[in-house]
C-alpha positions in Angstrom: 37.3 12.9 -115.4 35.6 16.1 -113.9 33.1 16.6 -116.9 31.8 12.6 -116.8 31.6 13.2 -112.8 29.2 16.4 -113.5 27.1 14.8 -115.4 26.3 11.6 -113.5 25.8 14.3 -110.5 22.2 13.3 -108.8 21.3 9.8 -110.4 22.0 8.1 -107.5 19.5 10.7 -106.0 16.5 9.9 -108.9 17.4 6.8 -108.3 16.9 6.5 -104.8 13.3 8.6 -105.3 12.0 6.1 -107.8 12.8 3.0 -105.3 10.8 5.1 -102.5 7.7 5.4 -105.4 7.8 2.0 -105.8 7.7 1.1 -102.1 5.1 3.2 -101.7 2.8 2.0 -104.0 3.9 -1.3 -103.1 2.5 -0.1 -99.0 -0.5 1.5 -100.7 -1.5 -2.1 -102.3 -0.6 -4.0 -99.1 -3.0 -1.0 -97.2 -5.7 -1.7 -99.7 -5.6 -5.7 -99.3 -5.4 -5.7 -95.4 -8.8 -3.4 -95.7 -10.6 -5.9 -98.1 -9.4 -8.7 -96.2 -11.1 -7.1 -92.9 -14.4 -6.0 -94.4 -14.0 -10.0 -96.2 -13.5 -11.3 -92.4 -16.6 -9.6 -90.9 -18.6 -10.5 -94.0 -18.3 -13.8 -93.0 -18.4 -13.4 -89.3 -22.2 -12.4 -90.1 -22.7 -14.9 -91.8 -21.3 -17.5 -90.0 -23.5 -16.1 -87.1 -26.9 -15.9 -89.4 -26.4 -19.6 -90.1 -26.1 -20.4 -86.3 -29.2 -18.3 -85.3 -31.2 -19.8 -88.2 -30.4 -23.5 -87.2 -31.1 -22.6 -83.8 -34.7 -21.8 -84.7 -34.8 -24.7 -86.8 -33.8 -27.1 -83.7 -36.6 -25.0 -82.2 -39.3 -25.7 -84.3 -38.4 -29.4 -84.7 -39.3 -29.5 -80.7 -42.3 -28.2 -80.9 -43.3 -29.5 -84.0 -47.5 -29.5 -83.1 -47.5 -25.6 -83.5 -44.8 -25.0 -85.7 -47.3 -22.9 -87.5 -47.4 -20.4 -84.4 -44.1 -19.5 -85.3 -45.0 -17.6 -88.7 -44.2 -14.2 -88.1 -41.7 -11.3 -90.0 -39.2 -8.8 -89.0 -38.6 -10.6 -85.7 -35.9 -9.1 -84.0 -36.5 -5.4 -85.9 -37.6 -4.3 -82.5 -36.9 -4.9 -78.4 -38.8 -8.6 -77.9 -38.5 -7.6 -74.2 -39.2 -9.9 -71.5 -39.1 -13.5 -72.4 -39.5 -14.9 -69.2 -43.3 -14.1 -69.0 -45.1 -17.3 -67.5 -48.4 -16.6 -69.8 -46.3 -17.5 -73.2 -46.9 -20.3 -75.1 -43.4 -22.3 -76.2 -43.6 -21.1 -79.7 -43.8 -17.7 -78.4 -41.1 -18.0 -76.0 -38.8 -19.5 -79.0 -39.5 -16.4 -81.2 -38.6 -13.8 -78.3 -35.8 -15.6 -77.6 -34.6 -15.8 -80.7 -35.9 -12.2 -81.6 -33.2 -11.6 -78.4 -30.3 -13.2 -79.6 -31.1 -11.5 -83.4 -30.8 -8.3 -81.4 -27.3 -9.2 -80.1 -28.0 -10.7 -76.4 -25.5 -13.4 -77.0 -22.4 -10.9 -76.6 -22.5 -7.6 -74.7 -20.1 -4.9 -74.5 -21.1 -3.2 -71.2 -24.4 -2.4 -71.7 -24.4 -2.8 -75.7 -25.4 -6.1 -77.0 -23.1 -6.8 -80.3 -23.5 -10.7 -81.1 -24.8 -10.3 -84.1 -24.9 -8.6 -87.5 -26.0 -5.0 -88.3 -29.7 -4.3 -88.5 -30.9 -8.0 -88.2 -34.1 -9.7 -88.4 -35.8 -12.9 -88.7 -38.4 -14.2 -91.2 -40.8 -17.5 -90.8 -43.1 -18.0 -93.6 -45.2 -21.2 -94.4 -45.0 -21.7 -97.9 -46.2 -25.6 -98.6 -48.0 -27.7 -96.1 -46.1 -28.5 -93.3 -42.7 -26.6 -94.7 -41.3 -23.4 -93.3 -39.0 -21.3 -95.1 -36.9 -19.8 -91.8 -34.9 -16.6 -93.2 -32.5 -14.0 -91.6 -31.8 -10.6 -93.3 -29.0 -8.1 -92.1 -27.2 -5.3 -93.8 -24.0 -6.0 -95.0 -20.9 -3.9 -95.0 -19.9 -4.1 -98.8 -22.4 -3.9 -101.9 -23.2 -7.4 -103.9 -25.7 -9.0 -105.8 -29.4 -8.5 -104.8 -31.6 -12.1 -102.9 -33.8 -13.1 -104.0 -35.6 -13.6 -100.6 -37.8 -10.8 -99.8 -37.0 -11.2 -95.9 -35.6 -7.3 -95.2 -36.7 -6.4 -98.4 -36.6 -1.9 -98.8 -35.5 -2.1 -95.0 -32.2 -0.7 -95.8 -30.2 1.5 -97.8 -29.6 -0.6 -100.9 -31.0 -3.9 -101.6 -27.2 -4.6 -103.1 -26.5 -4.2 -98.8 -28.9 -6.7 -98.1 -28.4 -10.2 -97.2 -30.2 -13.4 -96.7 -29.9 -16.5 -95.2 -32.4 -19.3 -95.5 -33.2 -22.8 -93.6 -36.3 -24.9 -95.2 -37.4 -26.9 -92.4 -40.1 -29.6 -93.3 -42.4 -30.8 -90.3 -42.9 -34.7 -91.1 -46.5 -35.8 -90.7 -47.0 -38.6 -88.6 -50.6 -39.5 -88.8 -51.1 -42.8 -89.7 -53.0 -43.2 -93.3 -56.7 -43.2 -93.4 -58.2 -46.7 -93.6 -59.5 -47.4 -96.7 
């Protein structure tokens, strides 16, 4: 009975270490998941806030819809709009310091640091079909992916695979009544 107990001596002990392994990596995975799921979360926190910023210039535009071609203009929000309370600005340029505000973050502040919005953010309008507007918002993501095709933010940050787009059309209906014949 002695020589089958001396042999068996320290399974229980490998034993034991091989369940700890396998917890571990079973930890490590779990780790690994809860950090995709976060950077997954903020992903679409940003974009959920680039949708709402873009439709908020849309609604903007649709108001003033007899200079909706003052509002063509790129990299708004790259830089401080400053004051948008000016009395001399026209409504279109009111809207796009506004909005070149609230691309900056002025929506949410932490003490002194605006932080409503997404990292390195800024705001395209182009014009490109008669009374259409192509509204766009580019920011730098937190995890590489495919390249847009929009060329709003385009070489403005590290990788183009960083980059990404969101885009409104908004189409200004013309209400003229048709020439007589």
């Amino acid at each position: 009975m002695t020589t089958q107990n001396a042999t068996q001596q320290g399974v229980a002990l490998i034993e034991a270490l091989i369940a700890m392994l396998i917890v571990a990596f079973g930890v490590l995975g779990f780790v690994g998941l809860q950090a995709r799921t976060t950077v997954a979360n903020l992903e679409g926190y940003q974009r959920s806030q680039a949708l709402i910023l873009v439709n908020d210039m849309a609604e903007r535009m649709n108001l003033n819809r007899a200079n909706a071609m003052s509002y063509v203009s790129n990299n708004i929000g790259a830089t401080d709009p400053g004051n948008c309370s000016g009395s001399a600005l026209t409504a279109a340029q009111k809207d796009l310091c506004e909005w070149a505000a609230l691309i900056r973050g002025a929506a949410e502040t932490q003490g002194s640091t605006q932080v409503g919005a997404m990292l390195n953010a800024r705001g395209c309008i182009t014009n490109p079909a008669a009374n259409q507007y192509l509204l766009a918002l580019a920011w730098q993501g937190v995890q590489a992916s495919g390249a847009p095709v929009n060329t709003c933010g385009k070489d403005a940050y590290s990788s183009e695979d960083m980059r990404r787009v969101v885009t409104v059309v908004v189409q200004i209906a013309n209400l003229s009544p048709p020439a007589a014949p």
